[in-house]
Structures are given as structure tokens and as C-alpha cells.
C-alpha positions as CSV (number, residue, x, y, z in Angstrom):
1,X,-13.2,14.0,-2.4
2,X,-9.4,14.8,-2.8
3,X,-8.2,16.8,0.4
4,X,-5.0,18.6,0.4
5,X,-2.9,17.0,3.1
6,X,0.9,17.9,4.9
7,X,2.5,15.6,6.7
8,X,5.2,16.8,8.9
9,X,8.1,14.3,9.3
10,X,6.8,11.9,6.6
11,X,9.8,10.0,5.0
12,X,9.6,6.9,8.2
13,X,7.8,5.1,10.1
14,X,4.2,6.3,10.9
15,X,4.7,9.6,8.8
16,X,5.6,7.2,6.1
17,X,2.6,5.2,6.4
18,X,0.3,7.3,6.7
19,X,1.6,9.4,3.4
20,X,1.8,6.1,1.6
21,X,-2.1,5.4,2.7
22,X,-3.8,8.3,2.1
23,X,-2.4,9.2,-1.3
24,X,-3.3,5.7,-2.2
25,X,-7.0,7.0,-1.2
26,X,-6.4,9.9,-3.9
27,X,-5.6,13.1,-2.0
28,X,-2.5,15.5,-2.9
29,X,0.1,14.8,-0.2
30,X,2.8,16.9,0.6
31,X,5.2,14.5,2.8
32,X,7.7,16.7,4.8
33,X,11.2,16.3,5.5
34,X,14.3,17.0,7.6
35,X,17.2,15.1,7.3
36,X,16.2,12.1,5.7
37,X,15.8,13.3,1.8
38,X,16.7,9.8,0.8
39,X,13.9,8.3,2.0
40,X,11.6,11.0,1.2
41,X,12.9,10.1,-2.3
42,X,12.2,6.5,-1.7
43,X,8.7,7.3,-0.8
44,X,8.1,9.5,-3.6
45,X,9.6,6.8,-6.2
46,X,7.7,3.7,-4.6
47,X,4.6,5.7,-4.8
48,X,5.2,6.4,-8.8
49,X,5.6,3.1,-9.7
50,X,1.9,2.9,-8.2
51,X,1.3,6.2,-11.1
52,X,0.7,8.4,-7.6
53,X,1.8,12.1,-7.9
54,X,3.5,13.2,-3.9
55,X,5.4,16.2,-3.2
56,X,8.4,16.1,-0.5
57,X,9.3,19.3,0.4
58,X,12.7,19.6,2.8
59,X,12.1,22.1,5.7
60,X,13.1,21.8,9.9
61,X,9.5,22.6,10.9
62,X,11.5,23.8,14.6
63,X,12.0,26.9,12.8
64,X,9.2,29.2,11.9
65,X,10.6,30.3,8.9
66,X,10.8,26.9,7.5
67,X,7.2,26.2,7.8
68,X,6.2,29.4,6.4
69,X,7.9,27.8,3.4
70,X,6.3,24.1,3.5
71,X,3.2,26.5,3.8
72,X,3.5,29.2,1.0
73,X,4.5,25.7,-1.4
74,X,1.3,24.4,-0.4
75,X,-0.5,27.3,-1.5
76,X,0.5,28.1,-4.3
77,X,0.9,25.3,-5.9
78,X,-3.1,23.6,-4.8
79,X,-4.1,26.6,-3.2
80,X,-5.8,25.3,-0.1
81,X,-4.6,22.7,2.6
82,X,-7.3,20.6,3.6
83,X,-5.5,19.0,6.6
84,X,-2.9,19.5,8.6
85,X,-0.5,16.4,10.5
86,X,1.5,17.4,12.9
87,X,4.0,14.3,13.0
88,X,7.4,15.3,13.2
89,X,8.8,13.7,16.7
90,X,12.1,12.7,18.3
91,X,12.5,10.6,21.3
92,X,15.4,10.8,23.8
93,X,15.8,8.0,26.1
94,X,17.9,8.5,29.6
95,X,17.8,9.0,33.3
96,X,15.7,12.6,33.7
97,X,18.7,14.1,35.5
98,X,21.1,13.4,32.6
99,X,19.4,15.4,30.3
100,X,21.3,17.6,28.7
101,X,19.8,21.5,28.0
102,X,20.9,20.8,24.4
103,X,18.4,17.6,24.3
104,X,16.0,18.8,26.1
105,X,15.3,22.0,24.3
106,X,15.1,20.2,20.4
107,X,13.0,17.8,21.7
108,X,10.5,20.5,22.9
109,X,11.3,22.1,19.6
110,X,11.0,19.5,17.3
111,X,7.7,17.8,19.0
112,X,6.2,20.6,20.1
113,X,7.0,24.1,19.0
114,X,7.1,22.1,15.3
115,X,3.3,21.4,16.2
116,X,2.7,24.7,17.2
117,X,4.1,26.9,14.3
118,X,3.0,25.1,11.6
119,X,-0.6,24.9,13.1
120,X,-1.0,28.5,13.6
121,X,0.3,29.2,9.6
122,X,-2.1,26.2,8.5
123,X,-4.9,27.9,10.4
124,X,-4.6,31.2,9.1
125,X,-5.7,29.4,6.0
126,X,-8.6,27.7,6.9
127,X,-10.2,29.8,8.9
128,X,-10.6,31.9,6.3
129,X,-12.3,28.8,4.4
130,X,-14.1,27.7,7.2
131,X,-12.8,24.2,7.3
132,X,-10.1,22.2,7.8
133,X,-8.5,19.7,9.9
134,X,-5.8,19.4,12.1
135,X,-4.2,16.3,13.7
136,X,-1.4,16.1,16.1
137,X,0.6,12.7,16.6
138,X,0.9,12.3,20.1
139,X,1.5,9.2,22.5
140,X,0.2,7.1,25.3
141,X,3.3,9.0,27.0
142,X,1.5,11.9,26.8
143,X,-1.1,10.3,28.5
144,X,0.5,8.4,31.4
145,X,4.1,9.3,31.0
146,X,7.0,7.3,30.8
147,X,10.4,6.5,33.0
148,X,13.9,7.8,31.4
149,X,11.5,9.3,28.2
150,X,10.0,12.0,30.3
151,X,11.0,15.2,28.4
152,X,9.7,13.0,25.2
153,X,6.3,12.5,28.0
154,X,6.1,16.6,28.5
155,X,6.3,17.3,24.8
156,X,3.8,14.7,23.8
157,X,1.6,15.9,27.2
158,X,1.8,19.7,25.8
159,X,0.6,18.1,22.5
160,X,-2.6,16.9,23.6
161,X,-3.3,20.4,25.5
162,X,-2.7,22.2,22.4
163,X,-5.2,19.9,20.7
164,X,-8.5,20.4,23.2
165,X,-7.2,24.3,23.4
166,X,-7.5,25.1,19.8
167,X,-10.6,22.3,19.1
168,X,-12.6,25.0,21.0
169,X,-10.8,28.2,19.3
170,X,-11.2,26.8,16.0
171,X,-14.3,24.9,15.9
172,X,-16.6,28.0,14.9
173,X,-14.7,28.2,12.2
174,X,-15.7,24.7,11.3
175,X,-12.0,23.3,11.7
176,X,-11.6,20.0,13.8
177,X,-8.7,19.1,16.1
178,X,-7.6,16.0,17.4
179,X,-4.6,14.0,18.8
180,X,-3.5,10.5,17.9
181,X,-1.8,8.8,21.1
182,X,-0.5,5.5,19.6
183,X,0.7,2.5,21.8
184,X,3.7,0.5,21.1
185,X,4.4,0.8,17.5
186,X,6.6,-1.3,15.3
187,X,8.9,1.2,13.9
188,X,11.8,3.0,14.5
189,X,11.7,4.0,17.3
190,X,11.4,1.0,19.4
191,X,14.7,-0.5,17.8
192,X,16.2,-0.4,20.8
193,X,13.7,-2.6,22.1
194,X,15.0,-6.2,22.8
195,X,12.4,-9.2,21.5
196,X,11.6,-10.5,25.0
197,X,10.8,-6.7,26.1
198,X,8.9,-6.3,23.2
199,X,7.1,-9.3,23.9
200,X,6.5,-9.0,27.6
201,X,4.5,-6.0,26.5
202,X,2.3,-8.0,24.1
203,X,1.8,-10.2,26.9
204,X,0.3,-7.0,29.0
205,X,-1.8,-6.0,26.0
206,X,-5.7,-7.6,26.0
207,X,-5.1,-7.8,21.7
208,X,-1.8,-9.8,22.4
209,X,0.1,-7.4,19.8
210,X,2.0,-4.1,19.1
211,X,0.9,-1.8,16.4
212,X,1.9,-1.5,12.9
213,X,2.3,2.0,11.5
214,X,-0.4,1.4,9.2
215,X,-3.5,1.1,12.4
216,X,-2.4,5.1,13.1
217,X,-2.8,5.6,9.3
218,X,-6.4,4.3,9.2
219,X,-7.2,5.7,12.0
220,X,-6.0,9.3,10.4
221,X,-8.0,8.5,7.3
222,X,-11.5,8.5,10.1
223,X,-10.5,11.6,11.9
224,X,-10.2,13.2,8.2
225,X,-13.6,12.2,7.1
226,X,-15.1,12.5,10.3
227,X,-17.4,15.4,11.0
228,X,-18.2,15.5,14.5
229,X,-14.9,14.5,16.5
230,X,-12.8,17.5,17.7
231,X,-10.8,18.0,20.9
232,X,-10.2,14.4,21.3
233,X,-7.4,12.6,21.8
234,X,-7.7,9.0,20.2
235,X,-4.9,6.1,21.6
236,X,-5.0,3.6,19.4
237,X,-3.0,0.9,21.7
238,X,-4.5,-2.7,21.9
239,X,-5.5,-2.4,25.2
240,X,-2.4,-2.4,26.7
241,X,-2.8,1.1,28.8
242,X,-6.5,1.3,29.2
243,X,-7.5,5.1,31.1
């Protein structure tokens, strides 16, 4: 059955993929953006070649304001949401005690607070349906932390506690909440990477590979039509860290 589905933080990388993968499964996405309203445009143009119908819908889901808007736009244009992904992430890499207070506080606003706004506007709504679904893209640096990312570490940490918190708030109300903490992922966001750091972490991982952004996509498309998994937090990672 068609679901509903936002995707915060949509037009690159895993957001990407995991818009470009689940509309291909037939649901209404609506693939949010920042900054990057080219690639969102991209997305949305690539996906019509294909005769697939997205929406993009430009909003800073830091704000609360904006995602009341990426929320009322989902309403009243399908008038449910049938899942919720909570993707939209920044990394900052550096010595802890070089942090600026300016960095520091939009990554805790754009990784976290972003997570937490639009889940409490998206749950309004389907509590009152009794059902839904919630997932929050996290990190294995949530889950063992990481040298010079550790602000990136708290925010991705806090994600995972917001996720077993509101699995057992919500789950009466027949709404399931879970976390995807992803390895090493080719994207983005490893571009600083060199090739013989990227490899030396193959070399530590029992699959001998890093992740494409399409094994977090699949392994959305299960927690969305799974029925009994809530409050867990799933790191799809090769091996490499194994807790």
C-alpha cells in the first residue's frame, strides 16, 4: 500500500537515496530541502523521466516554523503522513576545543532540534490516526563516538535517546520508532576521506566494504513495513563496529 512519506534533508546522499527508493516502491514522497534546491530539482526531474510524481518542498527544519510548513503541505495536499524521516544532518570535523559556539549550536540544531520539531508536528497527526512511523537517521557515532566529530557524536547520541523515549510514548498509539545508525557510507560526507583511509577501514570491516546509500534505503523500506520493531536502533555497518 502507498504510505505518505517526508524525508527531511533529501536532495544528497542517503536522503537522496532513500527518496529515489521508496518512490520507486510507489509511495508519495515529499523530499525536503535547505540549501540545495538544485539538486532537489535534479531529483524530482530524474524521477519523472521514470513517470514518478515527488514533491520537494524548501524549508530549514532548525526552525519550528518551517516545519509547521513542510507539515501543513503534507496535509493538505494527501491529508495524512504515513511516515516520518528524520535525515537532515551536518557534520563538523575539528579538535573538540576548537569548536566554535556558532558551530556547535547549528549542529545541535540542524541534527537534533530538526529531529525533534518535526517529530512532535508529525505526531500530532498520527496519533490521532493511530499509526504511523517515525525513523531518525543516526550514526555508529552516536553509538561509540568519534575523535574531532564529537559534537556531530552528542547530536547523533541525543538522536537515538529521543528514539527509545518516544517508541514507549507513542507505541499505544500504534506509532513505531526507530533509529538508523549507518557505518561508513560512500557519500558526501566522507569526501574528505583519503583512499588509503578509506580503505584501511574496509580492512577493519568483517564484509571488507563501506556502505552505499542505497543499504540505509532498504533497510528504511523494512522498518516501514515492519510491525513489531520500535525503540530500536538498527546500524547497518558491515561489521566494522560490532557492540
Amino acid at each position: 500500500m502507498s504510505k505518505v512519506i517526508i524525508i527531511t534533508g533529501a536532495s544528497r546522499g542517503i536522503g537522496r537515496s532513500m527518496a529515489e527508493y521508496l518512490a520507486r516502491q510507489g509511495n508519495k514522497i515529499i523530499a525536503n530541502y535547505n540549501k540545495s534546491e538544485e539538486k532537489a530539482k535534479e531529483l524530482q526531474e530524474e524521477l519523472k523521466k521514470e513517470n514518478i510524481e515527488i514533491d520537494i518542498f524548501q524549508a530549514d527544519v532548525s526552525k519550528r516554523e518551517e516545519c509547521q510548513s513542510l507539515v501543513k503541505y503534507t496535509i493538505d495536499k494527501y491529508k495524512k503522513i504515513d511516515v516520518l524521516i528524520n535525515n537532515a544532518g551536518i557534520s563538523v570535523w575539528g579538535p573538540f576545543t576548537d569548536l566554535k559556539d556558532e558551530q556547535i549550536k547549528e549542529i545541535i540544531e540542524t541534527n537534533l532540534y530538526s529531529a525533534i520539531a518535526m517529530s512532535q508536528e508529525v505526531s500530532k497527526y498520527m496519533i490521532q490516526e493511530k499509526s504511523g512511523c517515525i525513523i531518525n537517521i543516526s550514526s555508529i557515532w552516536g553509538l561509540v563516538g568519534a575523535s574531532c566529530e564529537v559534537a556531530y557524536s552528542i547530536t547523533k547520541a541525543g538522536i537515538d535517546g529521543l528514539t527509545k523515549g518516544l517508541a514507549k510514548e507513542l507505541g499505544p498509539s500504534n506509532i513505531r520508532v526507530n533509529s538508523i545508525a549507518p557505518g561508513l557510507i560512500d557519500t558526501e560526507m566522507i569526501s574528505d576521506f583519503t583512499k588509503e583511509e578509506i580503505k584501511e577501514i574496509e580492512n577493519q570491516t568483517p564484509l571488507g566494504k563501506i556502505g552505499k546509500p542505497l543499504d540505509i534505503a532498504k533497510t528504511a523500506k523494512w522498518l516501514i513495513e515492519d510491525e513489531f520493531t520500535t525503540g530500536q536502533v538498527i546500524s547497518p555497518n558491515g561489521g566494522w563496529i560490532i557492540t
